[in-house]
N, C-alpha and C positions, 0 to 999 in steps of 0.2 A: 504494500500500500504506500502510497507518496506521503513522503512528511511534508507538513506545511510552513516548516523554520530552517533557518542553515546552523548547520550543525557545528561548526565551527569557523572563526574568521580566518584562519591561519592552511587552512589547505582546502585545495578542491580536486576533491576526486575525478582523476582521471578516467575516461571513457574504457570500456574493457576490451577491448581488440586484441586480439593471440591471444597468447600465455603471459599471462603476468607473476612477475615474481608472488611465494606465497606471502609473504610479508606486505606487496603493494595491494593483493586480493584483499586482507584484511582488514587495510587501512578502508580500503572502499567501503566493504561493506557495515563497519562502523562510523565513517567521516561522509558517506555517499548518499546521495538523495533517497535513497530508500530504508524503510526499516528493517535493521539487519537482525536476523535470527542463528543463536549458537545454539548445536545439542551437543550436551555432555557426551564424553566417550572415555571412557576408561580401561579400555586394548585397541587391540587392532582390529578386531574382529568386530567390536560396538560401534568402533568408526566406522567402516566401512560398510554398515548396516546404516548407519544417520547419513554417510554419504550416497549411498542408494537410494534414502528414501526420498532427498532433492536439496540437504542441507548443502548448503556453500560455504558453510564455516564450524567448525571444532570447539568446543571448552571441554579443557584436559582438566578436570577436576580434582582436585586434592581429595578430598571425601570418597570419591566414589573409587581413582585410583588406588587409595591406601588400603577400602575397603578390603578391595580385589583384590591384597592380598593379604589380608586377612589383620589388618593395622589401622588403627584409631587415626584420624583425622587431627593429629597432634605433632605435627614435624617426627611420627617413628619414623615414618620414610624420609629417606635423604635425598638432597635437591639431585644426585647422580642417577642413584638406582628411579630417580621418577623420569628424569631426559632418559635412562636407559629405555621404561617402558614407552614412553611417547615417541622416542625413535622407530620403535615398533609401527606407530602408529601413522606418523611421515609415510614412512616405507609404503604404508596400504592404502593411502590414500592420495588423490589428487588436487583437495582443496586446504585451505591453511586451518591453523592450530594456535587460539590462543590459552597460552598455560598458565592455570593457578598457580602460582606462585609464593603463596600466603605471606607470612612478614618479610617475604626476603631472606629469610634462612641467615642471616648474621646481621653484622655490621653493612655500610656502604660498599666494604673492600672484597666482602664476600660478595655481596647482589650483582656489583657490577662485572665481576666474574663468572659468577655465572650467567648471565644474559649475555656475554661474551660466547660462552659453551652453549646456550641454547639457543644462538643464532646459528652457529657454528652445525649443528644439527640441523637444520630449518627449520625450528619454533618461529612462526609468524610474529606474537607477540607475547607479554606475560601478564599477569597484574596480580599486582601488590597491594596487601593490604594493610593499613595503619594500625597493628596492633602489637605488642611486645612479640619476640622469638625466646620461645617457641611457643605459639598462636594454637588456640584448639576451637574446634569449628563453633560457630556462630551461635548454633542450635542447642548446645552443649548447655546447662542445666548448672553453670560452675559463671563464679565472679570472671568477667572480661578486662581487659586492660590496654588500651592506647599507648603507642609510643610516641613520644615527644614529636613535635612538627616539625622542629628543626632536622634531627635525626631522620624522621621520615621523607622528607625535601633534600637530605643529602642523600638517599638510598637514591630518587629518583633524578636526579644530576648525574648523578657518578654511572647511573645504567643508560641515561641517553647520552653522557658521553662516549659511553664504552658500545651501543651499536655496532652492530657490522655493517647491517642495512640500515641505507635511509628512514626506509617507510617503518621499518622494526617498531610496534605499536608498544607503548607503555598506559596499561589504564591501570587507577589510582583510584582503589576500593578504600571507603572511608567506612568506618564499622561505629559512626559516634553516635548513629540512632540505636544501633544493637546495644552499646553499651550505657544508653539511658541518658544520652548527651539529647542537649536541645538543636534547633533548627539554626540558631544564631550560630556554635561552634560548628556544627558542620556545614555549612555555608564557607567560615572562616576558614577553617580545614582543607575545603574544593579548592577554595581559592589561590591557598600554601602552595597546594600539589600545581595546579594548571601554571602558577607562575613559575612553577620550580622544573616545567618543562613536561606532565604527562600530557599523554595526547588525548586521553575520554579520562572521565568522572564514572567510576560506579559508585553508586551511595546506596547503600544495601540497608535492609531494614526485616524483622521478623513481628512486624504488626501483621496481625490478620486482615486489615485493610491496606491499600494504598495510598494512606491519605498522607502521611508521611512525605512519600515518592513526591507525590503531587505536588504539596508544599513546596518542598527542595525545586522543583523542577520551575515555579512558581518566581521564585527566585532569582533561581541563579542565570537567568535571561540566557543561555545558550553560547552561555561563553566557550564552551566546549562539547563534545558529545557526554550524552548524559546514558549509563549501563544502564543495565536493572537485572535482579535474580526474582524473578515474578516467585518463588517457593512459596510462601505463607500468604500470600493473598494474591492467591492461584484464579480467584474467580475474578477477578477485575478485568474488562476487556482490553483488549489488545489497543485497541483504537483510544480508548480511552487515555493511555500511556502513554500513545505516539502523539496525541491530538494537544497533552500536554508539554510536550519538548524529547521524549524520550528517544533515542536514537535506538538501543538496540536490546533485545531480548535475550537472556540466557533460561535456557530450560537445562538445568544446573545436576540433574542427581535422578532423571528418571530411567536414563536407560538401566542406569544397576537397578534399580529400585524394582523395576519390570522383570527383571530377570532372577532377583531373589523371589519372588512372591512364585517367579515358575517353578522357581527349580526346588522351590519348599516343596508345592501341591507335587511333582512328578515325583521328588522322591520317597514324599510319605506315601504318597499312592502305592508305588512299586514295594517300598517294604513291607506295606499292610497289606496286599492280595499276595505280594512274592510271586509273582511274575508280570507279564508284560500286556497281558491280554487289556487289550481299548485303549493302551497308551499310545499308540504310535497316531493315533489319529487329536493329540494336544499336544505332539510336538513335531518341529520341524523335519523334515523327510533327509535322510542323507547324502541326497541329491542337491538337497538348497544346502547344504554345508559345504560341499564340494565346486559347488557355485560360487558360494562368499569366498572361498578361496583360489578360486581361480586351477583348480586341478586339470579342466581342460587343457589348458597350458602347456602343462608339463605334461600329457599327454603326446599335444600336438610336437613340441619339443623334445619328446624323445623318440619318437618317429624321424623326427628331422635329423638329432644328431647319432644316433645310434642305429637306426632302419636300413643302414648300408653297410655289409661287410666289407 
């Protein structure tokens, strides 16, 4: 759907003709006249299932990657072994990958090295959020805590110094409604980060309305592009969001979410009858797994390089 504001003064999305680098894809589809949509994906295999379904863009989720392997949403996983799994993820896919990032995993000296390593990979872009290291998810039922502005405005300096790419997107997740902060500090906050060089605003919030959003978006006149993690006030329209400045949508945590609830029901199913009977008809056919991977391929390729004595 067409946004009715410009999403930023400071660039304008270039027209899409070829291949564009994956980093300039991204800038477009959060800085570009239309409202951009991220689905979560946490392998390669989740990706390439949102990129089938007609997604043009990735969020590598902290949450749902840690899940997947079996680790709390609390920096247990390290900023390597996450670019290890999301290289997975590059590899199977053809559209870009913005990665959580969470507080930036250290100091300035660490962030901007690693956004160094995750360009280096083709991470399109990251985003950071304003909260001490080591950060535990939002949702979490436990006291939150902000890191200073100053410090947070030096993580995001020293990481769009350190770019490889131009277009390499830095957005600046402000968590000051999550932790009970008012509408005056994070405005204040937006404003830290956007001078201090990110290229979008997420202002995240777990009110069961959007009115919060709204507010902020109210605001901050479109100094920049404005996120959002629609999770907790899931029912709010789409249009409603974009109609208020919102540039771009993350749907943040459902592809695991969808696949835990499968793979609960298929495997209590199986253990309580003990055996197979009317299962195969609630799950996917070995045919569509052999699809998502591409097995024809190496089919056709081993014909080609091995079919000749």
């Amino acid at each position: 759907m067409p946004k009715d504001h410009s999403k930023s003064g400071t660039y304008t999305a270039p027209p899409i003709t070829g291949h564009l680098p994956l980093a300039t894809q991204l800038r477009h589809i959060i800085c570009g006249p239309e409202t951009g949509f991220l689905m979560e994906a946490h392998n390669a295999l989740s990706a390439r299932i949102a990129e089938n379904a007609g997604f043009k863009a990735l969020w590598a989720s902290s949450l749902t990657i840690s899940a997947s392997m079996g680790l709390r949403d609390a920096n247990e996983l390290t900023w390597t072994q996450s670019l290890d799994l999301i290289s997975g993820m590059i590899d199977a896919v053809g559209i870009p990958i913005l990665m959580d990032a969470d507080s930036g995993y250290g100091d300035f000296n660490i962030f901007s090295r690693f956004v160094r390593k995750a360009g280096e990979r083709g991470v399109a872009g990251v985003c950071i959020e304003d909260k001490l290291f080591p950060k535990i998810n939002s949702f979490a039922k436990t006291e939150q805590h902000l890191a200073s502005v100053n410090d947070f405005c030096a993580k995001i300096r020293a990481a769009k110094d350190n770019q490889i790419h131009p277009d390499f997107m830095l957005v600046a997740r402000t968590e000051a409604l999550v932790v009970g902060a008012d509408l005056e500090e994070t405005l204040v906050r937006a404003e830290a980060y956007y001078e201090a060089g990110a290229d979008a605003i997420l202002v995240h919030s777990k009110s069961n309305t959007a009115h919060e959003i709204l507010a902020f978006a109210d605001k901050w006149s479109n100094k920049a592009p404005i996120v959002v993690v629609p999770t907790t006030y899931a029912d709010t329209p789409t249009d409603t969001l974009t109609n208020a400045g919102v540039s771009t949508l993350i749907w943040a945590n459902h592809s695991l979410r969808a696949a835990i609830r499968s793979m609960e029901d298929i495997t209590a199913r199986i253990f309580k009858q003990q055996s197979l009977n009317g299962i195969d008809a609630d799950v996917t056919s070995i045919e569509d797994v052999f699809s998502l991977t591409d097995m024809s391929e190496l089919i056709a390729a081993t014909k080609r390089y091995q079919g000749h004595s």
